[in-house]
Kinemage of the C-alpha trace (Angstrom):
@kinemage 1
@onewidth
@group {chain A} dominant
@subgroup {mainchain}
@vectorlist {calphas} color= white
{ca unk a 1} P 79.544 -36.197 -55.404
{ca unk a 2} L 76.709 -37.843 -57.261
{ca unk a 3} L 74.269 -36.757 -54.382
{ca unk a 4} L 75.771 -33.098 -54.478
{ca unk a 5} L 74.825 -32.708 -58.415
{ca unk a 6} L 71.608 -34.355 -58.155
{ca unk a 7} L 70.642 -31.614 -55.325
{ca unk a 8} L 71.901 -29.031 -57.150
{ca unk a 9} L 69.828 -29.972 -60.184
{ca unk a 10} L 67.155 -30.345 -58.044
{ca unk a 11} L 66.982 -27.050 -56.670
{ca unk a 12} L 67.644 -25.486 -60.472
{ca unk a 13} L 64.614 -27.051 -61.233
{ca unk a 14} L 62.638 -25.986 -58.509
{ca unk a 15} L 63.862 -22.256 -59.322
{ca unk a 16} L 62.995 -22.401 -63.015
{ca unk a 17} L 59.562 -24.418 -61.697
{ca unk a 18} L 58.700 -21.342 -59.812
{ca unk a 19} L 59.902 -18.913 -62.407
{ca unk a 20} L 58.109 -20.655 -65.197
{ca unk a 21} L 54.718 -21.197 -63.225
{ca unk a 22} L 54.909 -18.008 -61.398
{ca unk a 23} L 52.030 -16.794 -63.647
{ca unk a 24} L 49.967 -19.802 -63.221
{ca unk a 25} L 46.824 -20.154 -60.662
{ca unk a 26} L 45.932 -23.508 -59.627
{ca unk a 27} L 42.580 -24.524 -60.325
{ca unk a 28} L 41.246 -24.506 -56.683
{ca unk a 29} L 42.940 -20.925 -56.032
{ca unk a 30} L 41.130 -17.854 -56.374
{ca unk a 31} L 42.206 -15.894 -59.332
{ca unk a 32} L 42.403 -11.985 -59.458
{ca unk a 33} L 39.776 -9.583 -60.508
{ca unk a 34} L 38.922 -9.300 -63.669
{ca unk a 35} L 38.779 -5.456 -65.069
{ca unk a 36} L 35.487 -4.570 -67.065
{ca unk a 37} L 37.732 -3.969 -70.036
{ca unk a 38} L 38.918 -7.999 -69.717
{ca unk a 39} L 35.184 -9.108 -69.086
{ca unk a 40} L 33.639 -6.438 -72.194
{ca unk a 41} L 36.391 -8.053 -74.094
{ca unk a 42} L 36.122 -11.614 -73.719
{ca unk a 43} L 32.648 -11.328 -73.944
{ca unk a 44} L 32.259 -9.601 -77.565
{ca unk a 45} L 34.424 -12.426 -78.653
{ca unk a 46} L 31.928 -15.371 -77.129
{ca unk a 47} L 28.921 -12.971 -78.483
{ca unk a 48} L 30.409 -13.333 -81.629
{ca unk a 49} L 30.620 -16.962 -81.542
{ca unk a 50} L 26.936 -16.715 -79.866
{ca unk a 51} L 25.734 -15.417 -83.095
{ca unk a 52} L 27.459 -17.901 -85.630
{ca unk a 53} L 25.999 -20.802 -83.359
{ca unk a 54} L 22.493 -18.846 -84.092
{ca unk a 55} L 22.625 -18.692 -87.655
{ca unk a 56} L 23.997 -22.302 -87.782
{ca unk a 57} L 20.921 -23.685 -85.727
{ca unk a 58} L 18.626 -21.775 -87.724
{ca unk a 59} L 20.209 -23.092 -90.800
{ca unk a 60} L 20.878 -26.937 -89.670
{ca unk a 61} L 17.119 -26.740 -87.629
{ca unk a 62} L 18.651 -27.713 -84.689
{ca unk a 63} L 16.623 -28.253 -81.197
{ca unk a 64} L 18.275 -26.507 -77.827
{ca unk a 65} L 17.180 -26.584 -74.705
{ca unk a 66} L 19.527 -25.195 -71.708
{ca unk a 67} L 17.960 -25.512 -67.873
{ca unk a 68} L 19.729 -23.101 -65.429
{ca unk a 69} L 19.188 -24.221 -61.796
{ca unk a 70} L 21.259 -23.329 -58.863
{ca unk a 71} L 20.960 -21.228 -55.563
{ca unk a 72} L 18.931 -18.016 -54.818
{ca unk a 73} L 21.466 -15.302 -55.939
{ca unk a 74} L 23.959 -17.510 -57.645
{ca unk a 75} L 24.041 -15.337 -60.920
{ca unk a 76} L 20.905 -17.126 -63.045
{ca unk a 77} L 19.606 -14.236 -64.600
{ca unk a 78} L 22.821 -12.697 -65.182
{ca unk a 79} L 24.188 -15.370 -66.908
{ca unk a 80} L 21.044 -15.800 -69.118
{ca unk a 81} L 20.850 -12.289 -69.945
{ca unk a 82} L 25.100 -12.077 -71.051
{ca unk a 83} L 23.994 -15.352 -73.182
{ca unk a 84} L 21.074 -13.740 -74.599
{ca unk a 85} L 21.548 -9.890 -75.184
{ca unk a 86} L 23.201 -9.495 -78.379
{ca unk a 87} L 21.381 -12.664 -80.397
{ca unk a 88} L 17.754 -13.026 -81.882
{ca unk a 89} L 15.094 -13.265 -79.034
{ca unk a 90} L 13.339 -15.501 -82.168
{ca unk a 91} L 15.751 -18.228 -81.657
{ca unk a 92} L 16.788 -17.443 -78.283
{ca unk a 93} L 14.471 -17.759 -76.507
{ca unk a 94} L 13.784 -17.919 -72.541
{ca unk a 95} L 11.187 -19.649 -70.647
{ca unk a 96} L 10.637 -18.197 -66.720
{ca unk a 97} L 7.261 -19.876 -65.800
{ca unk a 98} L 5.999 -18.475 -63.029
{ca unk a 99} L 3.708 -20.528 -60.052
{ca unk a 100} L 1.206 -23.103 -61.649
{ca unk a 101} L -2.224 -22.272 -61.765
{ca unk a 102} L -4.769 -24.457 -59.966
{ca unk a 103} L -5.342 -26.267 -63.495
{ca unk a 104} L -2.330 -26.684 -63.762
{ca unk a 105} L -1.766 -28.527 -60.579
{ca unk a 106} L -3.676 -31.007 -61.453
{ca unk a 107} L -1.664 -32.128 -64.110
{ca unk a 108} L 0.792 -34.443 -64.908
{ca unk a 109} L 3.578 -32.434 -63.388
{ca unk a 110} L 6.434 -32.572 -66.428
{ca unk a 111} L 2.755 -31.501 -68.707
{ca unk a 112} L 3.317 -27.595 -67.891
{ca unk a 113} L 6.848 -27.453 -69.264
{ca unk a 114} L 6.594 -29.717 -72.554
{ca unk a 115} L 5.122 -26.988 -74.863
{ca unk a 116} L 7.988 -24.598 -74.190
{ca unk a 117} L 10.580 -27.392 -75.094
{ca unk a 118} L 12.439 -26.016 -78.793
{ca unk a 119} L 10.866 -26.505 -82.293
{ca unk a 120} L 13.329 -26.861 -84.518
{ca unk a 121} L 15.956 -23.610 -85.173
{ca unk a 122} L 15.200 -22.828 -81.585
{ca unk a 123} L 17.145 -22.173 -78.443
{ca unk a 124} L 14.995 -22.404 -75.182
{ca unk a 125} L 16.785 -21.744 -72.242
{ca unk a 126} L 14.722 -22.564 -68.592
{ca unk a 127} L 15.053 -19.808 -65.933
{ca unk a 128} L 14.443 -22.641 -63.800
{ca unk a 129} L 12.671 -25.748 -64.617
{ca unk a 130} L 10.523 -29.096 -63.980
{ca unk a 131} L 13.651 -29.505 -61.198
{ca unk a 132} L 11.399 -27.188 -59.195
{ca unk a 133} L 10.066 -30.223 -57.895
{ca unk a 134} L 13.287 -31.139 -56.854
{ca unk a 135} L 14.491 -28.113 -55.184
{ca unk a 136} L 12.296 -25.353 -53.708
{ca unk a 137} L 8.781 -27.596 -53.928
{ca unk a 138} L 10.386 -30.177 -51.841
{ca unk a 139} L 12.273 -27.739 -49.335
{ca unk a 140} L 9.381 -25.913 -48.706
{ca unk a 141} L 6.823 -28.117 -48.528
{ca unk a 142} L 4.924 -27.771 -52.076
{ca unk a 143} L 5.172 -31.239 -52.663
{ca unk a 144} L 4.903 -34.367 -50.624
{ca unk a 145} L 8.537 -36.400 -50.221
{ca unk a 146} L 6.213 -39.033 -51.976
{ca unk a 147} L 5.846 -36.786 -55.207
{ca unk a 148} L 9.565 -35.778 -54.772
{ca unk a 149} L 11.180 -39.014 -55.110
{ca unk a 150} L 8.567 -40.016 -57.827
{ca unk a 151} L 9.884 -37.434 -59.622
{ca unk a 152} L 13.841 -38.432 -59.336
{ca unk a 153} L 12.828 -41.736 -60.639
{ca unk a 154} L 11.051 -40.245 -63.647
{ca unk a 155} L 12.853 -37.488 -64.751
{ca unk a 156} L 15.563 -39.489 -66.307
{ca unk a 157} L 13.531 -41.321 -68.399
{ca unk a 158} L 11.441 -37.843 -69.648
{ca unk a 159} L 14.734 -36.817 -70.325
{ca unk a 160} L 16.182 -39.609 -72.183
{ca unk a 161} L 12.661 -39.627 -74.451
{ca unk a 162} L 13.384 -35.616 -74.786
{ca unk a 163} L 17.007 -36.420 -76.019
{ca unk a 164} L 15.980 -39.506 -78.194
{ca unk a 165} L 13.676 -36.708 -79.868
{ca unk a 166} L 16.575 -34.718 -80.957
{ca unk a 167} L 17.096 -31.944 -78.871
{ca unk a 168} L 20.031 -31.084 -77.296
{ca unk a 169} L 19.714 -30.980 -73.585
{ca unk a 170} L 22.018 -29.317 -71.477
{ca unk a 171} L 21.864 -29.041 -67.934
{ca unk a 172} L 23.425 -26.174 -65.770
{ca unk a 173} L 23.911 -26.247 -61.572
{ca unk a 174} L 25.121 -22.525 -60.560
{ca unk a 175} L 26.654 -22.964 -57.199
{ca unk a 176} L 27.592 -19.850 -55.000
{ca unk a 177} L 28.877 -19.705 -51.276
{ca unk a 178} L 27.156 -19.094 -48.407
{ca unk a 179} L 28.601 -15.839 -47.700
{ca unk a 180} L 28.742 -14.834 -51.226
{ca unk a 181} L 24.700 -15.664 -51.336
{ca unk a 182} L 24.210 -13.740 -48.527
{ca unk a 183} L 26.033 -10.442 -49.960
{ca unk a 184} L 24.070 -10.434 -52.868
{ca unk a 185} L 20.658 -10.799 -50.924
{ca unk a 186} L 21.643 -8.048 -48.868
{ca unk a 187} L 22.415 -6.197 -51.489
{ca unk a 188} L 18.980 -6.998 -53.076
{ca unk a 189} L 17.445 -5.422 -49.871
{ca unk a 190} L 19.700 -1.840 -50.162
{ca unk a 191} L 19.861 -1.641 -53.712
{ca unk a 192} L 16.151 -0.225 -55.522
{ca unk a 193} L 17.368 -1.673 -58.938
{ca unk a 194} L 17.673 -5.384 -57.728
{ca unk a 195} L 14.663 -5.228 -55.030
{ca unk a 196} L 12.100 -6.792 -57.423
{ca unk a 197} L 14.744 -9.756 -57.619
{ca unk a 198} L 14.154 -10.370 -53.514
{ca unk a 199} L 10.601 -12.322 -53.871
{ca unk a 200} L 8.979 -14.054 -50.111
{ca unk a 201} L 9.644 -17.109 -51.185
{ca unk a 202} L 13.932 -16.025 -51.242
{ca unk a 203} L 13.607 -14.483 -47.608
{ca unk a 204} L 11.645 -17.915 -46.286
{ca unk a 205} L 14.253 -20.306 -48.341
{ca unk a 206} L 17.301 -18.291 -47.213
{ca unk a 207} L 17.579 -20.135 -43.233
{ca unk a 208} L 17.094 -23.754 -45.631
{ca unk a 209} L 20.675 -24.067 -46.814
{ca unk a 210} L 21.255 -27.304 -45.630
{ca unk a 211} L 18.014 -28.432 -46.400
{ca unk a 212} L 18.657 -27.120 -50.342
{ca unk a 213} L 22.179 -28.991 -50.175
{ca unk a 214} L 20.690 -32.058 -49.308
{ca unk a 215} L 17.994 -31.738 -51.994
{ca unk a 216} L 20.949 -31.110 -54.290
{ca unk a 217} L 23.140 -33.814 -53.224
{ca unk a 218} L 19.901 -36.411 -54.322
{ca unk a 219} L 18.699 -34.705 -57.155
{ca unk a 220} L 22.580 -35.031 -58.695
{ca unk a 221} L 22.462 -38.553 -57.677
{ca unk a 222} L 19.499 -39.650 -59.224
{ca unk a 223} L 19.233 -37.382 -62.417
{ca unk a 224} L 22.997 -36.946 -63.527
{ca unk a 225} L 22.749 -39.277 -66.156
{ca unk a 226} L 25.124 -39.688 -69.398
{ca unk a 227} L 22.132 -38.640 -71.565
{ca unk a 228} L 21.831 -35.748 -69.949
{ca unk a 229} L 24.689 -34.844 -67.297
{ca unk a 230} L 24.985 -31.954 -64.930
{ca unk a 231} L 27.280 -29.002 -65.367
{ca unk a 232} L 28.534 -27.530 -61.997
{ca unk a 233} L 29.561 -23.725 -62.615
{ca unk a 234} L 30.992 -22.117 -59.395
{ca unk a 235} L 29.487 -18.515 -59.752
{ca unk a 236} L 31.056 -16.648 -56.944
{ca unk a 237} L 32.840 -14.718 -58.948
{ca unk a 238} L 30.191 -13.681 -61.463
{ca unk a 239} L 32.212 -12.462 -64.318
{ca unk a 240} L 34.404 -15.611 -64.865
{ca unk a 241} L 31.337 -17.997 -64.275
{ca unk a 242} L 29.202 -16.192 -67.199
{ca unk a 243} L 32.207 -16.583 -69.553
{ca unk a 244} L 33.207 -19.523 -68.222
{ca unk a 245} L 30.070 -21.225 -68.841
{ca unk a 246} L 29.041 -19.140 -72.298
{ca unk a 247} L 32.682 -21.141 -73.459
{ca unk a 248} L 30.926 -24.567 -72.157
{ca unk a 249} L 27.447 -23.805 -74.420
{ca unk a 250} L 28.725 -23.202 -77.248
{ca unk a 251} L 31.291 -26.523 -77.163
{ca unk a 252} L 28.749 -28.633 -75.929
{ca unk a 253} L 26.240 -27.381 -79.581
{ca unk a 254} L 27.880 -28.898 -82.700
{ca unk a 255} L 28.034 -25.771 -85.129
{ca unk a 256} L 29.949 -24.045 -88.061
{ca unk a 257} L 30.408 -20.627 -89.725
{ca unk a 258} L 28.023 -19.970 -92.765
{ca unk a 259} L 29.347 -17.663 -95.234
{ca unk a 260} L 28.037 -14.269 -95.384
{ca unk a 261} L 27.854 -12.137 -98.786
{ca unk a 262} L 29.347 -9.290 -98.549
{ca unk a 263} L 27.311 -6.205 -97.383
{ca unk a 264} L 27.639 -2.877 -99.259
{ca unk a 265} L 24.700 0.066 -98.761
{ca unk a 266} L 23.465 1.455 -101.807
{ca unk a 267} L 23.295 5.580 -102.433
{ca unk a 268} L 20.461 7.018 -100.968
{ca unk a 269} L 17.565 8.181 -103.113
{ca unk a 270} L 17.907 12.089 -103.928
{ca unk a 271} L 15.266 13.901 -101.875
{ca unk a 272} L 13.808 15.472 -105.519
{ca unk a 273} L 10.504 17.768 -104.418
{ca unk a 274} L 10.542 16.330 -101.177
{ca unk a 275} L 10.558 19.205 -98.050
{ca unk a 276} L 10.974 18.698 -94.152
{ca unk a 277} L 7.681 19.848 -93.166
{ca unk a 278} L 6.664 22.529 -90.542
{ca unk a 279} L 4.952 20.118 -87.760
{ca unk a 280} L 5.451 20.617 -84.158
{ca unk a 281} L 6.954 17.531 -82.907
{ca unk a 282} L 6.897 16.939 -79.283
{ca unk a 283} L 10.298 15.808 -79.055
{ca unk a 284} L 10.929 14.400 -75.273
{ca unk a 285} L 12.975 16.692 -72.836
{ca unk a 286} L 16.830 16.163 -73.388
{ca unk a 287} L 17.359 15.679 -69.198
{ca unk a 288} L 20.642 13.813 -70.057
């Protein structure tokens, strides 16, 4: 009789498990679309926050520096631009270096990227970064395995000096699929808004994939320190990913609200012996 109740029970709870959770997505599961309206809402609510964290490293001189690294196609400069379109490009600012010159080549390699790192009241996020050496220089040959691994071994302690120095250094790792990569490049090819995105150097790295997940697996290993850890954001799905890791940013920057006086607009001045005047503007053609 016992064993009869205690299945019974069993199975209730079961029932009301599946009831109750019927709504819930594991973490591993892929979730359903979300609408534009979902994504354009979320996202005024994080730009929101986006814009208190500005005013509050402005006003606190705070140092931030975000690196965005990942995959061809995995959603960089979308991400960057949701982050950065409705907040001051004077304190947000982003840094998309493009191939060193022959000077600077023969620098110290870290030497190109140090006077872009934030002044205080700055945000400088890297559209890529000194993990070039890491990832594309070392897939494709720009650098010698030699200056590779030197470059594991050092970049930990650059970045531990950077983070001693008061800035706050947050790493991102964008990760897309292989078939999901390979949509968006294709689309890149098709689509004469996203062509400019499709450089040589995307078309030669695209047959590496193994060769970049190897280059990933080390750099992780060797840089993912507790100074300055790695943040993995899985970016297949390109709407959750940017608000996904917009939510991240701003919990990983310390910040508050600063009140705001009230804004009224005064009355307009009265136009007194002021007239339009007669001039032929050459107003541009209303197409739309």
């Amino acid at each position: 009789m016992a064993n009869a109740d205690r299945k019974r029970k069993d199975a209730v709870r079961k029932k009301d498990g599946k009831a109750a959770g019927a709504a819930e997505v594991a973490p591993d599961e892929p979730k359903g679309k979300l609408s534009n309206k979902e994504y354009a809402a979320a996202l005024k609510d994080l730009h929101v926050e986006l814009v208190r964290l500005q005013e509050w490293v402005r006003h606190a001189g705070l140092k931030v520096c975000v690196i965005f690294e990942g995959r061809d196609g995995a959603g960089k400069g979308g991400t960057i631009k949701a982050i950065t379109e409705r907040v001051s490009p004077r304190v947000f600012r982003v840094v998309a270096l493009p191939a060193p010159t022959e000077r600077e080549k023969s620098q110290m390699y870290i030497q190109r990227y140090i006077p872009h790192l934030p002044a205080a009241g700055e945000v400088v996020i890297f559209d890529r970064s000194w993990y070039n050496r890491a990832g594309v220089e070392r897939v494709l040959g720009f650098c010698t395995e030699q200056q590779a691994k030197g470059f594991l071994a050092a970049a930990p302690m650059v970045e531990r000096a950077i983070v001693e120095s008061g800035i706050i250094l947050i790493k991102y790792w964008l990760e897309v699929s292989a078939d999901e990569q390979t949509r968006r490049l294709q689309a890149r090819i098709t689509d004469g808004r996203k062509i400019w995105k499709l450089s040589p150097m995307d078309v030669k790295s695209y047959d590496r994939w193994f060769d970049y997940s190897r280059a990933r697996d080390e750099m992780f290993q060797a840089t993912d320190t507790p100074w300055a850890p790695w943040f993995v954001v899985r970016s297949d799905d390109k709407k959750r990913a940017r608000l996904n890791l917009i939510k991240h940013l701003l919990g990983r920057v310390p910040y508050k609200s600063l009140p705001r006086d009230k804004i009224k607009l005064p009355k307009r001045q009265k136009a007194g012996k002021y007239k339009d005047i007669d001039y032929p503007f050459k107003y541009v053609p209303e197409a739309y």
